[in-house]
C-alpha positions as CSV (number, residue, x, y, z in Angstrom):
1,X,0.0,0.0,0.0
2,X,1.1,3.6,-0.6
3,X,-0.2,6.8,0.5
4,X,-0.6,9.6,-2.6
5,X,-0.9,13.2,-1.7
6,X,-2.8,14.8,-4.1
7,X,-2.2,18.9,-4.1
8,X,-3.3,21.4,-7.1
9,X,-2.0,24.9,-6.3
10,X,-3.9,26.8,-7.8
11,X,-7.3,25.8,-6.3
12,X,-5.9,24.5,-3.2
13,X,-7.5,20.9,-3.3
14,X,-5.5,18.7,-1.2
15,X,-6.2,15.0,-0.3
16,X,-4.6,12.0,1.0
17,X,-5.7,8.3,0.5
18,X,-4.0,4.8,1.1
19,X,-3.9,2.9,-2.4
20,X,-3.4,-0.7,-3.1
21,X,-3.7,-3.7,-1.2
22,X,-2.3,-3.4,2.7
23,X,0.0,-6.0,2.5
24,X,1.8,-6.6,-0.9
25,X,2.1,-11.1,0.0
26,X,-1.6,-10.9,0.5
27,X,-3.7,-12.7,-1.9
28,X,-7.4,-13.1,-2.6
29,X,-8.7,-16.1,-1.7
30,X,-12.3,-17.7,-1.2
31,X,-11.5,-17.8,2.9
32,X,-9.7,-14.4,3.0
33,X,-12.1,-12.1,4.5
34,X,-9.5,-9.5,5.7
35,X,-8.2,-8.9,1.9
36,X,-8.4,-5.5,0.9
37,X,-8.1,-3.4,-1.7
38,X,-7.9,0.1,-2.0
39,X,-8.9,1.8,-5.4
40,X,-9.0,5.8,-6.9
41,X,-12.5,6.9,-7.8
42,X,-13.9,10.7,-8.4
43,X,-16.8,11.5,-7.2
44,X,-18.1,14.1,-9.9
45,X,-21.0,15.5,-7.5
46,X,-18.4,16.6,-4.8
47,X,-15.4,17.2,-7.5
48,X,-13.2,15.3,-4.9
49,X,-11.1,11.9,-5.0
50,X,-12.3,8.9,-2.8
51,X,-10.6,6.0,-2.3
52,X,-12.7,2.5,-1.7
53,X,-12.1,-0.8,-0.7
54,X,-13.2,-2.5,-3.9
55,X,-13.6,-6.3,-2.0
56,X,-15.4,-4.6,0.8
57,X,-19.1,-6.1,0.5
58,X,-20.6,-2.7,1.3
59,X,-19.4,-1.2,-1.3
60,X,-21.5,-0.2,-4.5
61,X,-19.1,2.2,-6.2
62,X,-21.3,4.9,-4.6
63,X,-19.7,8.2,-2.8
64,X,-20.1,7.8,0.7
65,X,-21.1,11.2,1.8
66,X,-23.4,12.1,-1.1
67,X,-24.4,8.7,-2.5
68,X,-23.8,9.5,-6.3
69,X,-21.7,7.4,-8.8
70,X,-17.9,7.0,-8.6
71,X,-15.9,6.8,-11.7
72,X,-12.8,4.7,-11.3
73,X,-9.7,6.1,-12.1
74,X,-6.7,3.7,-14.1
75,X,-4.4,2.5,-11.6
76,X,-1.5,2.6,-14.2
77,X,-2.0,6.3,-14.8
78,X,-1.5,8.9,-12.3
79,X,-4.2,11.4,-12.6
80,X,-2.8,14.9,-13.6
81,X,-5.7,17.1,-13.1
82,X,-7.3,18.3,-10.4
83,X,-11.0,17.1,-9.6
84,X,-12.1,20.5,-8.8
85,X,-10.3,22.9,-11.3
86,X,-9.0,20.6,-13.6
87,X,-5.9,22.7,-13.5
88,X,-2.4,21.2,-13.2
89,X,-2.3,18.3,-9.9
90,X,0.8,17.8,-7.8
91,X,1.4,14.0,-6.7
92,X,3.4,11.9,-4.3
93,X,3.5,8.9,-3.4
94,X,5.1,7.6,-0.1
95,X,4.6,4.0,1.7
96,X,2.9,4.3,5.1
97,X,4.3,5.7,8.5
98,X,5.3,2.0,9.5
99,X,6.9,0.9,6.2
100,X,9.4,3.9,6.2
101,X,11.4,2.9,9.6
């Protein structure tokens, strides 16, 4: 799993969201229940990015504050706008707090 920080500077937008599985020698498997996921989708109602367990059996591809559609975003690509300007979007990517010691 790594944690991308989203920033656009010119509207200020700023978000960051765990992406990818939590542990990269987990597998999905009929008995796993604890496998997740963790996926980019934009929620085009709120102009934001949420992140969603996509093996989470809640989950409906629906925004969780507002209830409307998410679009998915390609893992293999970055997104370079920003979801509320669609001006020019800063990323990084780190691994999480415990990974880096």
């Amino acid at each position: 799993m790594q944690i991308y920080h989203f920033r656009c500077k010119n509207c200020g937008y700023e978000s960051k969201l765990p992406l990818g599985s939590s542990d990269l020698d987990q597998t999905l498997t009929d008995v796993n229940a604890d496998y997740a996921q963790y996926r980019l989708f934009i929620c085009k109602v709120e102009s934001k990015f949420v992140h969603a367990d996509i093996h989470d059996k809640d989950f409906e591809e629906r925004c969780p504050s507002d209830g409307s559609k998410l679009i998915e975003i390609d893992e293999t690509i970055l997104p370079v706008k920003c979801p509320s300007c669609n001006k020019e979007l800063v990323t990084e990517v780190s691994a999480p707090l415990e990974e880096q010691t």
